[in-house]
C-alpha distance (Angstrom), angle and dihedral (degrees) to the residues before:
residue distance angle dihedral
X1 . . .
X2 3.64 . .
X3 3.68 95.5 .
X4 4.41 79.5 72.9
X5 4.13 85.9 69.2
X6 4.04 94.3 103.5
X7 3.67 125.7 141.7
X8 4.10 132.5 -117.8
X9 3.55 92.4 33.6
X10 4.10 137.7 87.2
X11 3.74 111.3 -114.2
X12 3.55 115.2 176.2
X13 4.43 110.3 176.5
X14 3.62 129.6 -168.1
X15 3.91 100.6 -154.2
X16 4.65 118.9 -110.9
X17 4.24 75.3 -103.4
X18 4.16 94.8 68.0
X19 3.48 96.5 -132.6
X20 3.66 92.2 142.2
X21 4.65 91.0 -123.8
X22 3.63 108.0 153.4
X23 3.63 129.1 -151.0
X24 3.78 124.0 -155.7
X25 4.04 136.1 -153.3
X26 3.69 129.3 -160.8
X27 3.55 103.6 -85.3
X28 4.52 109.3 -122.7
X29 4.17 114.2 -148.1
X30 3.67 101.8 -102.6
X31 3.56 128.6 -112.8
X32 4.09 146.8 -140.2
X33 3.73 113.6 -93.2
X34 3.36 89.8 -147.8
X35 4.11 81.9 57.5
X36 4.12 90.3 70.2
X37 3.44 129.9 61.1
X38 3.70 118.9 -117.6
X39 4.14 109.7 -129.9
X40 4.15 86.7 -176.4
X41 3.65 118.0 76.4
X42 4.22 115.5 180.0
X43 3.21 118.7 -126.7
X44 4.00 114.2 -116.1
X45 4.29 111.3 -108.9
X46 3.94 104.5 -115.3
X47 3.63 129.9 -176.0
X48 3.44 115.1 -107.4
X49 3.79 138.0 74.2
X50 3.58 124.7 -31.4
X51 4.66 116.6 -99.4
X52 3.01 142.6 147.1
X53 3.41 116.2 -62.5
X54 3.64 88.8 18.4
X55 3.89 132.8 125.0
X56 3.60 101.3 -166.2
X57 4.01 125.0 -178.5
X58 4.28 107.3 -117.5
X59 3.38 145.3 -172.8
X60 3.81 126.4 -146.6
X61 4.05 115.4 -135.2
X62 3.18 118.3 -92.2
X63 3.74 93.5 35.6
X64 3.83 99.5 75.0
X65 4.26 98.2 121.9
X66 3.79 91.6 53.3
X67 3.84 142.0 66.3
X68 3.61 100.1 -117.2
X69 3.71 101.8 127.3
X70 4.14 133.5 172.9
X71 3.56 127.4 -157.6
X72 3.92 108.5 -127.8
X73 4.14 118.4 -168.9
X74 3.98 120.0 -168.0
X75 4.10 111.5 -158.6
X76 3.77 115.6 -105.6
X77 4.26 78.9 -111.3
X78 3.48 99.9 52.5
X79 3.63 119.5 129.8
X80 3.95 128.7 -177.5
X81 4.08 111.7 -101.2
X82 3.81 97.5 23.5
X83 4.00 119.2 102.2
X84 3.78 121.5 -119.1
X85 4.31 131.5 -171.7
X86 3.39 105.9 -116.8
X87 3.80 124.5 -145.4
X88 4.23 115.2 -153.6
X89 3.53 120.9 -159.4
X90 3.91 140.7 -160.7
X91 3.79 118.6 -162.7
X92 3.86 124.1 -137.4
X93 4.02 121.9 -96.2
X94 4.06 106.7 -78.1
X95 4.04 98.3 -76.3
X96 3.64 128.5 150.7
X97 3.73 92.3 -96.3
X98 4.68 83.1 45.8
X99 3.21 127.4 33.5
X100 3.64 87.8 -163.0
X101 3.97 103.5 -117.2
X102 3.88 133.9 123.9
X103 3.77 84.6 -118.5
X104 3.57 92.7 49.2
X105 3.84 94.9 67.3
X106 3.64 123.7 103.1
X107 4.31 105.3 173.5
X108 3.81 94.8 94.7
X109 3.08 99.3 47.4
X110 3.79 92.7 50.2
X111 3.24 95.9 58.2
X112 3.52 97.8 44.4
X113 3.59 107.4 39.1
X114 3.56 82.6 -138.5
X115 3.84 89.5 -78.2
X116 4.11 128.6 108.3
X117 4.07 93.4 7.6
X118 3.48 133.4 93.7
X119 4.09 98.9 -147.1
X120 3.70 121.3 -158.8
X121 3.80 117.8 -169.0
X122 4.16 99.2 -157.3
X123 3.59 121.7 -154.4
X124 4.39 128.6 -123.7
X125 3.75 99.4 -133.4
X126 3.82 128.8 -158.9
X127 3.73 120.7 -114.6
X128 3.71 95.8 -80.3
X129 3.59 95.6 50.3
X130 4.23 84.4 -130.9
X131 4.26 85.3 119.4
X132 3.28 156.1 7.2
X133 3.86 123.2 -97.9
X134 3.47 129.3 -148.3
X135 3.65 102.0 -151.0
X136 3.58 128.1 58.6
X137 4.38 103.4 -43.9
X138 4.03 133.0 -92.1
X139 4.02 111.2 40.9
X140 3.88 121.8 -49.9
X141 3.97 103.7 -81.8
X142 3.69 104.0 21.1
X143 3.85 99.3 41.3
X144 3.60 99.0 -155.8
X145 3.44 106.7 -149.8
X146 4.35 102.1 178.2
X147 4.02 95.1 78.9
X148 3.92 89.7 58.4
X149 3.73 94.7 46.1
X150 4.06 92.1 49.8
X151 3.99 90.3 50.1
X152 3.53 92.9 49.8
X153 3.77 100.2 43.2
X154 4.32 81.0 42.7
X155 3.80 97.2 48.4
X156 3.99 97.6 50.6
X157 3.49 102.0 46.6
X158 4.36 82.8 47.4
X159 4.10 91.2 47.2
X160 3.68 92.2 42.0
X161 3.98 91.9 48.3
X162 3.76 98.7 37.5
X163 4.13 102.1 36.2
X164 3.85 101.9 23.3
X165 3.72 107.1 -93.7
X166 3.56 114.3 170.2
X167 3.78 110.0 -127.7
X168 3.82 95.0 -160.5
X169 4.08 88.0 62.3
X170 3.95 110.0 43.2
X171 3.94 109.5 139.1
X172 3.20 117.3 -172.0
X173 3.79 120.7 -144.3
X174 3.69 133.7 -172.2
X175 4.32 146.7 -175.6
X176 4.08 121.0 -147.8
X177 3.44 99.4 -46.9
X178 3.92 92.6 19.4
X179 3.56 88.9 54.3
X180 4.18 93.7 53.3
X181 4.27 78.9 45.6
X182 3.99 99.1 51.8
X183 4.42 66.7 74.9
X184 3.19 116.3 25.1
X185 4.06 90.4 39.0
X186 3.71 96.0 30.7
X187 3.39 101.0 39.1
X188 3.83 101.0 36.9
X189 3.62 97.4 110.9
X190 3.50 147.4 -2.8
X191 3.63 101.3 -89.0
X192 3.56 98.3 49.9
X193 3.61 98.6 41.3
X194 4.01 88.5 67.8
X195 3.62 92.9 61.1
X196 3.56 96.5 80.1
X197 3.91 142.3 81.4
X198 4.07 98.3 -175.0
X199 3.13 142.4 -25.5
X200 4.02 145.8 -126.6
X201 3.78 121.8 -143.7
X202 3.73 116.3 -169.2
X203 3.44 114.6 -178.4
X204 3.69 121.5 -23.3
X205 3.52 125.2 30.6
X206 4.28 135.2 -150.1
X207 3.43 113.8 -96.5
X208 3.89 97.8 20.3
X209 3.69 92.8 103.6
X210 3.63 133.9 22.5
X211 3.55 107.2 -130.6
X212 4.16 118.6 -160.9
X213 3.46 107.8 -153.4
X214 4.41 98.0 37.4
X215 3.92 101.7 75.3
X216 3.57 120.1 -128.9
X217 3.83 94.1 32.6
X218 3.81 95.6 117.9
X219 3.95 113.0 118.5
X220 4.17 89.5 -110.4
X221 3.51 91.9 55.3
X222 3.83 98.1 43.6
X223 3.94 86.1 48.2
X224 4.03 90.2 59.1
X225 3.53 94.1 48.2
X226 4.00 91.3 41.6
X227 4.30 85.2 54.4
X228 3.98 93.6 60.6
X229 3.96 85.5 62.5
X230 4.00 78.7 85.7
X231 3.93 96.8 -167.3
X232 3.93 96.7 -50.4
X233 3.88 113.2 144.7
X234 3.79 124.5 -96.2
X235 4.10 124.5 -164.8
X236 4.01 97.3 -162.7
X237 3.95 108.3 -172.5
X238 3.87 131.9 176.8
X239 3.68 144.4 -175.3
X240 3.98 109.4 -96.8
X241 3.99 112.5 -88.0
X242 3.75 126.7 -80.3
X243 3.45 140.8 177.0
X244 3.53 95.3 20.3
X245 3.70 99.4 -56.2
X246 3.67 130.3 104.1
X247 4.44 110.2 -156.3
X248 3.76 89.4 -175.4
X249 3.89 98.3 59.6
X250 3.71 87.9 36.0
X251 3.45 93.9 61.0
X252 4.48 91.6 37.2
X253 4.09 77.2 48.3
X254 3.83 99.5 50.7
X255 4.18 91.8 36.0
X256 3.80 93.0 55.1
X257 3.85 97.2 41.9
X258 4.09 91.1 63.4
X259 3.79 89.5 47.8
X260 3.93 102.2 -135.3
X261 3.81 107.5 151.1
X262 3.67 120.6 -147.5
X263 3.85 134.0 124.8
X264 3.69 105.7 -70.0
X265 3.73 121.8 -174.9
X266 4.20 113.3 -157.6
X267 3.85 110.8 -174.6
X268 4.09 129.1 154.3
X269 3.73 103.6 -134.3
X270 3.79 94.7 -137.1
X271 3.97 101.7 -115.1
X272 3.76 126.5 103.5
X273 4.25 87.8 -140.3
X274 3.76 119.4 96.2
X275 4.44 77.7 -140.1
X276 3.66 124.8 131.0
X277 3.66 90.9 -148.4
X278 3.68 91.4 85.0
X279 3.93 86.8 94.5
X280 3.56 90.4 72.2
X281 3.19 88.1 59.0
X282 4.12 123.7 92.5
X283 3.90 98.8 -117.6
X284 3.85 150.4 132.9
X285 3.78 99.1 -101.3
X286 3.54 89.5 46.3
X287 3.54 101.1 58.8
X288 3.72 91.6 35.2
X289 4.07 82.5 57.3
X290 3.90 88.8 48.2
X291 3.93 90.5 46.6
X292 4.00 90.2 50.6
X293 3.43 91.0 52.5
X294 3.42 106.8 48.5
X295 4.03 83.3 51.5
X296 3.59 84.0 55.3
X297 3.60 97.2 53.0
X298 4.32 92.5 49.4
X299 3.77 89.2 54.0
């Protein structure tokens, strides 16, 4: 984990052990995205068949007479028979910074540079799983969240059979409201919990705050779901404070105080913007993020 020691940024590591030791770095003012040029642009989803290079609007089986749709991304090096890590990503609720979509999501492909990862933007879906939503998941009031768990769980064991994901290295990623899902989605039972290697938290976190009218948002409920993380890693990142309030040490705060040990990764990304597209950025956090990863990966 060395390869996290960068300057201008916060990084504050619990060790692989769990012991809960944190390490600091000298924090850096934070700056305007808009301020740094992006060297990353994301490809457009198309119709068509999936390639390399290609970001390609899919279907899982079994869905075929609705409008639940996925955005699926093969690496400009990806050839058929070989195995690649896969990185799954849920966008934020439609915001200024979001509009909500699968092809509105920009993490994976950050990360990635589009090269060496399958990357799987995954749908919310209503409560009929008929269509994606583009506000929190299920229908507004009962927030459903069953029909997004079975086409997640559905869609990576189809990508990983049909296009060479590698099931033993699925992170799951997540913006805003992706970030509370790489949880509440990822974590919600079980069988979907064992999908994944790691995880990425971007702003927001499950648990943090108790949310009245999203069901299951209570601090016992967000503990149980936090438990089936079962010591895999977690890089949690935010945009620097504002208005008083610090996300990042509200999410170290709220980690620490329901004692679950695993190797948790705190880190400010360096931009004022609640905005994923920071990783296509050339920055600190994200080659700290790319570092952690690839750590991640060799374990």
């Amino acid at each position: 984990m060395q390869k996290l020691l960068t300057l201008g940024i916060v990084i504050c590591m619990a060790p692989w052990a769990g012991a809960g030791r944190a390490r600091e770095m000298p924090n850096q003012e934070a700056i305007d995205i808009g301020r740094t040029k992006p060297d990353l642009v994301v490809p457009a989803m198309r119709d068509g068949t999936p390639g390399p290079g290609l970001r390609v609007k899919q279907t899982t089986s079994g869905y075929e007479d609705t409008q639940v749709h996925h955005a699926l991304y093969l690496p400009t090096d990806w050839e058929k028979g070989k195995k690649y890590p896969v990185i799954v990503e849920y966008a934020g609720n439609q915001w200024r910074t979001s509009p909500g979509t699968v092809q509105g999501s920009n993490l994976g492909y950050g990360i990635s540079s589009g090269r060496g990862f399958i990357w799987i933007c995954m749908p919310f879906l209503n409560g009929q799983s008929t269509a994606n939503v583009g506000s929190w998941w299920g229908d507004r009031g009962a927030h459903q969240a069953q029909p997004t768990v079975d086409y997640c769980i559905k869609t990576v064991r189809e990508v990983c059979r049909r296009h060479g994901g590698d099931s033993d290295a699925v992170i799951l990623c997540g913006f805003s409201r992706g970030s509370i899902a790489c949880n509440y989605i990822g974590l919600h039972d079980d069988e979907i919990a064992k999908l994944w290697r790691a995880f990425v938290c971007y702003s927001h976190y499950d648990g943090v705050d108790e949310r009245e009218y999203l069901p299951g948002t209570k601090r016992e409920a967000a503990l149980e779901r936090l438990r089936r993380l079962d010591g895999r890693p977690q890089f949690i990142c935010c945009e620097a404070p504002s208005r008083g309030r610090n996300m990042l040490q509200d999410t170290k705060d709220y980690i620490e105080s329901t004692g679950v040990k695993a190797p948790f990764t705190y880190m400010h990304t360096g931009f004022l913007q609640h905005d994923d597209a920071w990783t296509l950025r050339p920055c600190a956090a994200r080659k700290a993020l790319r570092a952690w990863l690839e750590d991640v990966l060799d374990e």
